[in-house]
C-alpha positions in Angstrom: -9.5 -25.9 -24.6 -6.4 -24.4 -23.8 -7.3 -21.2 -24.9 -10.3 -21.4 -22.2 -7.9 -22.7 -19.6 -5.5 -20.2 -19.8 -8.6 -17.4 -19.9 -9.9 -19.0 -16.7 -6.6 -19.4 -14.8 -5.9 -15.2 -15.7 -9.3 -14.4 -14.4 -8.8 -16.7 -11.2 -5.5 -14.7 -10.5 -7.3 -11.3 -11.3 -9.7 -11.6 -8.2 -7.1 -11.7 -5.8 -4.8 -9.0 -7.2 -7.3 -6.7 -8.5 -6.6 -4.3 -5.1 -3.5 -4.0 -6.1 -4.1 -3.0 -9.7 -6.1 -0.1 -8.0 -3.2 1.1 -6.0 -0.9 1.0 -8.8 -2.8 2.5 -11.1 -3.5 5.1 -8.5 0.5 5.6 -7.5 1.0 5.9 -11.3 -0.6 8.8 -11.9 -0.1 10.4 -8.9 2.3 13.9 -9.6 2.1 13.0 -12.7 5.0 15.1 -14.7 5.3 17.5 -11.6 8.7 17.4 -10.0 8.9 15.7 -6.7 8.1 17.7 -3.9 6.1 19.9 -5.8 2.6 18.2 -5.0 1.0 16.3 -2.5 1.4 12.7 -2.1 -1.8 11.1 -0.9 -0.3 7.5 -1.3 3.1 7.3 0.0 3.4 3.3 -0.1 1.3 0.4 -1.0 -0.3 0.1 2.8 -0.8 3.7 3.2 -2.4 3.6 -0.4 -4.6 0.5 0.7 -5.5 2.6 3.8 -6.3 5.5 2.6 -8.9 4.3 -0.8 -10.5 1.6 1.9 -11.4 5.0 4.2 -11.7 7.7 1.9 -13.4 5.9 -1.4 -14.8 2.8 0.6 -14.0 -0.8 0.7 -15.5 -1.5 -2.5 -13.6 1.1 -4.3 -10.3 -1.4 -3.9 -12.2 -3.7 -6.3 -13.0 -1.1 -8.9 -12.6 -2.2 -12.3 -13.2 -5.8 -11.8 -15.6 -6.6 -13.9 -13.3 -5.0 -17.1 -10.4 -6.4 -15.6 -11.8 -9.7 -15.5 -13.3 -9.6 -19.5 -9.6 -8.8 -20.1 -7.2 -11.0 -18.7 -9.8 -13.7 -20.3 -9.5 -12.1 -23.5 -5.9 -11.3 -23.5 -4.7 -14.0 -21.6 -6.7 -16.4 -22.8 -5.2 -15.8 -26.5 -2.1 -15.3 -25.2 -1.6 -18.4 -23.2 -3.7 -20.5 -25.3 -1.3 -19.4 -28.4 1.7 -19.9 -26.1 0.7 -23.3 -25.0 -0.2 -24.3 -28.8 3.5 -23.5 -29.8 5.0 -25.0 -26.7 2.8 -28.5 -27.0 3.6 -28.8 -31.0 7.2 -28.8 -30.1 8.2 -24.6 -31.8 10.0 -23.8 -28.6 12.2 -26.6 -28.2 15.7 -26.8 -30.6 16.2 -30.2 -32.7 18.1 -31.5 -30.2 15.1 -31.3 -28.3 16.2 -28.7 -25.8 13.7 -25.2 -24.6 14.8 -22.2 -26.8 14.7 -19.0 -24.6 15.1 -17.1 -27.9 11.8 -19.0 -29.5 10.3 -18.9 -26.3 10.6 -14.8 -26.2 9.3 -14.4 -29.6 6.5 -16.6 -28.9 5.6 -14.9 -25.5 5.7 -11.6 -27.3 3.3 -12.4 -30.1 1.1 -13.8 -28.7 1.1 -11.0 -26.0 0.4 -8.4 -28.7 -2.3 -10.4 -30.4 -4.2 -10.7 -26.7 -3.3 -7.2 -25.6 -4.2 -5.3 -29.1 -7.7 -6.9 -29.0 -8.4 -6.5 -25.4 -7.0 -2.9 -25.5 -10.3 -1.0 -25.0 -11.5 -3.5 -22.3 -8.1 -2.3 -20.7 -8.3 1.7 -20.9 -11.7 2.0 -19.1 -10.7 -0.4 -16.9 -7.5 1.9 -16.2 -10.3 5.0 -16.2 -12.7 3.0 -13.5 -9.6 2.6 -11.4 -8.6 6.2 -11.7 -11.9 7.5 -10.4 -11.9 8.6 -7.1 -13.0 11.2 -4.4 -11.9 14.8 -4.9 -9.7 14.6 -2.3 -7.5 12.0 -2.8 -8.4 11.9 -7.1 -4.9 11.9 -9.1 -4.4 12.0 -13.0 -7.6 12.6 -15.1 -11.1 12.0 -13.7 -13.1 10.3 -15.9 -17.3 10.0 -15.4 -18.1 6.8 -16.5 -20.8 4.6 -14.9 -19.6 1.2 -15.8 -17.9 -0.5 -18.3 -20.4 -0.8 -21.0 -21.4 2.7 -20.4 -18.0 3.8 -20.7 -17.5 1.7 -24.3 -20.7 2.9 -25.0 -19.9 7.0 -24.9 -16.3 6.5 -26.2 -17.6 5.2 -29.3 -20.1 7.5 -29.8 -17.9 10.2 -29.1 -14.8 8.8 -31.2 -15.9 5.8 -32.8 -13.3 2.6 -33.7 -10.9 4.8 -33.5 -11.1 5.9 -30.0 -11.3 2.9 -28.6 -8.7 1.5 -29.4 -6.9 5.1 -28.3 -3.7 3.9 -26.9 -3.5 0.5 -27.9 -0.4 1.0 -29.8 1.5 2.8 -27.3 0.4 -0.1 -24.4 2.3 -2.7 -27.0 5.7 -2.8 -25.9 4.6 -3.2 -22.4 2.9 -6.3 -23.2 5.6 -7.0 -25.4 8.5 -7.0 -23.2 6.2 -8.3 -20.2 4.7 -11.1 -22.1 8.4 -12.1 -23.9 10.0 -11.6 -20.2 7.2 -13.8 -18.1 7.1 -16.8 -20.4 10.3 -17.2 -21.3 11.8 -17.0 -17.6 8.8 -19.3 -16.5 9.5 -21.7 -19.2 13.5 -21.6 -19.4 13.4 -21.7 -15.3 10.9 -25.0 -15.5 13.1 -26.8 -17.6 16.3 -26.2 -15.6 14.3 -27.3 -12.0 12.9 -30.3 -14.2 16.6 -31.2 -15.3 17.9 -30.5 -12.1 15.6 -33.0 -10.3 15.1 -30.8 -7.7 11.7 -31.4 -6.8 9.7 -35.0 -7.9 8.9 -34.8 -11.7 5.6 -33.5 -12.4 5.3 -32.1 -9.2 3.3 -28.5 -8.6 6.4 -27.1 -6.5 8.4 -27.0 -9.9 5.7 -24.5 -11.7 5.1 -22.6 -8.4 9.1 -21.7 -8.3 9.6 -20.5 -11.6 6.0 -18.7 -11.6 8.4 -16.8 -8.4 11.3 -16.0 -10.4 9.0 -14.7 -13.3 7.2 -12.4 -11.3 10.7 -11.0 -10.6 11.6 -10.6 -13.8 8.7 -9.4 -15.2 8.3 -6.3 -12.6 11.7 -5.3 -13.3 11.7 -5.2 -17.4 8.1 -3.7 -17.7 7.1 -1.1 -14.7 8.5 1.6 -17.1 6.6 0.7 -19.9 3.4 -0.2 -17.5 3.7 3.3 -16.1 3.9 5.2 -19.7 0.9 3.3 -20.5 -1.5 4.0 -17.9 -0.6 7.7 -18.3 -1.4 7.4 -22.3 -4.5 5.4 -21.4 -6.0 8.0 -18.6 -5.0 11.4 -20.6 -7.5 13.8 -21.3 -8.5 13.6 -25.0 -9.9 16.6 -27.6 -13.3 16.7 -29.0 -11.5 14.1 -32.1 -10.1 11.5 -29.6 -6.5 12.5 -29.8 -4.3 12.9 -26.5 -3.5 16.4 -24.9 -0.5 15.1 -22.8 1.0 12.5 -24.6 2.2 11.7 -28.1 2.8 8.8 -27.5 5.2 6.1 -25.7 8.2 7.4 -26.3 6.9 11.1 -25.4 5.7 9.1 -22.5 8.5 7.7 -21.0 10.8 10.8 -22.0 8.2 13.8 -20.1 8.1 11.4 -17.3 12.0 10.7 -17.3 12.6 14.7 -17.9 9.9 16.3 -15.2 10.0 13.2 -12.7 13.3 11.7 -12.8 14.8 8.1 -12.8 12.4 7.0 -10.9 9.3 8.4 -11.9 9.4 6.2 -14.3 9.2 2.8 -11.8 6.3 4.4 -9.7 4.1 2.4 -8.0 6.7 -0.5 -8.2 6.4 -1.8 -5.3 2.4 -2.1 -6.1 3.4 -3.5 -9.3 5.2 -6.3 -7.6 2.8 -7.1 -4.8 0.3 -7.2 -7.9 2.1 -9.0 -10.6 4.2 -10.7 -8.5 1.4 -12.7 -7.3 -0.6 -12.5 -10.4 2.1 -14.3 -12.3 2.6 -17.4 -9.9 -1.1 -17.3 -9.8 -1.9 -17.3 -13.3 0.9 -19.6 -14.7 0.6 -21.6 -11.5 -3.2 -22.2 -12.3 -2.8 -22.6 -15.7 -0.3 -25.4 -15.9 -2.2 -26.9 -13.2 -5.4 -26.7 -15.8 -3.4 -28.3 -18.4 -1.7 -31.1 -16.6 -4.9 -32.2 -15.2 -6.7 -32.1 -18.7 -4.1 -34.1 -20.1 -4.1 -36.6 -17.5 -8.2 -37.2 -17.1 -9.7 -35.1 -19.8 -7.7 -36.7 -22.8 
């Protein structure tokens, strides 16, 4: 059950911020390793890039992907949470004075992000390749031609078999690490101090809601990097054997961003990040320990 909650809290968040993956996913690649100024930018914001997909691609296009990106934040979240809320419930995270552990609490967050993100890793690059796709004019990164997900899953096998489908999964790891670690720790350490501080009524909704807020924070800040080096290793161009032509990996990633692009190439799309996972955290964590409470109060 709490595996199954935590799946259908994800996916409940993932319909509202699914625009938003679009746009950052789209900001992401755009110049990818060009210096800036060199090409043009056909998203300059997050409201420009809204704009300008709803009139060029369509309204529909801001809701490409869905249907991947809802199989996935089931399957990775719904491990992920659902192994998080295991440890939390049998007592792991808390010291034996009975007192939350941000240390265990990191550790947990991040294992059981990698166990959720590793086997939802091909659900997650052609959700990243749907996204991508869009009309010659405005189209940034590599175009890929799929039809649909199961198309796309279908080909890629064929093409490249186990092997390349899970292209990328390694490399996407320490973004879920370091996300996954950063979001559950801050959302469980921040919890405990509202809950001892008293400042709203125990139990109440207002207490998970607030630290869902400073998660989202924390979480935008640690892992843009990381989320941009691994879109770019998902969307790359591949050889007729599967293997990248841009990217070695994440480390080559990050350091031909760093080098062509700058600083900052390396946080774009930030401000779409946030909007998205921003929201997407106090959604999903606010959902999910809404889920619980209310199974352990009527269901058990």
């Amino acid at each position: 059950m709490d595996f199954l909650m935590s799946g259908v809290a994800a996916c409940g968040a993932c319909v509202f911020t699914n625009p938003l993956e679009v746009v950052k996913t789209r900001m992401q690649l755009q110049g990818e390793l060009q210096a800036p100024g060199t090409y043009q930018r056909h998203y300059r914001n997050v409201f420009h890039a809204f704009f300008t997909i709803g009139k060029v691609d369509g309204l529909a296009a801001l809701q490409k992907g869905l249907g991947p990106a809802l199989l996935y934040q089931f399957l990775m979240n719904g491990i992920r949470l659902g192994t998080y809320g295991l440890a939390e419930s049998r007592g792991y995270l808390h010291t034996n004075e009975g007192t939350h552990s941000p240390v265990r609490s990191a550790a947990a967050g991040a294992l059981a992000g990698v166990m959720g993100a590793y086997l939802g890793s091909p659900i997650y690059m052609v959700k990243t390749h749907l996204q991508a796709q869009a009309a010659s004019e405005i189209a940034v990164g590599h175009q890929y031609k799929h039809q649909g997900m199961f198309q796309a899953l279908t080909e890629i096998g064929q093409k490249h078999g186990l092997v390349g489908l899970w292209r990328g999964a390694v490399g996407g790891l320490p973004r879920v690490v370091i996300g996954s670690s950063t979001q559950l720790c801050t959302f469980s350490s921040i919890k405990d101090l509202l809950s001892q501080w008293e400042i709203f009524p125990p139990q109440s909704w207002k207490v998970a809601l607030a630290a869902a807020m400073v998660s989202g924070v924390a979480i935008v800040v640690a892992m843009t990097p990381f989320d941009v080096a691994s879109t770019r290793l998902y969307n790359q161009p591949t050889d007729t054997r599967g293997k990248g032509l841009m990217y070695r990996g994440i480390l080559d990633a990050l350091l031909q961003t760093a080098r062509t692009e700058g600083f900052f190439g390396m946080y774009k799309g930030i401000g779409a990040s946030y909007f998205r996972l921003g929201p997407h955290t106090i959604l999903s964590l606010f959902f999910w320990d809404q889920l619980r409470s209310f199974y352990n109060t009527y269901a058990k």
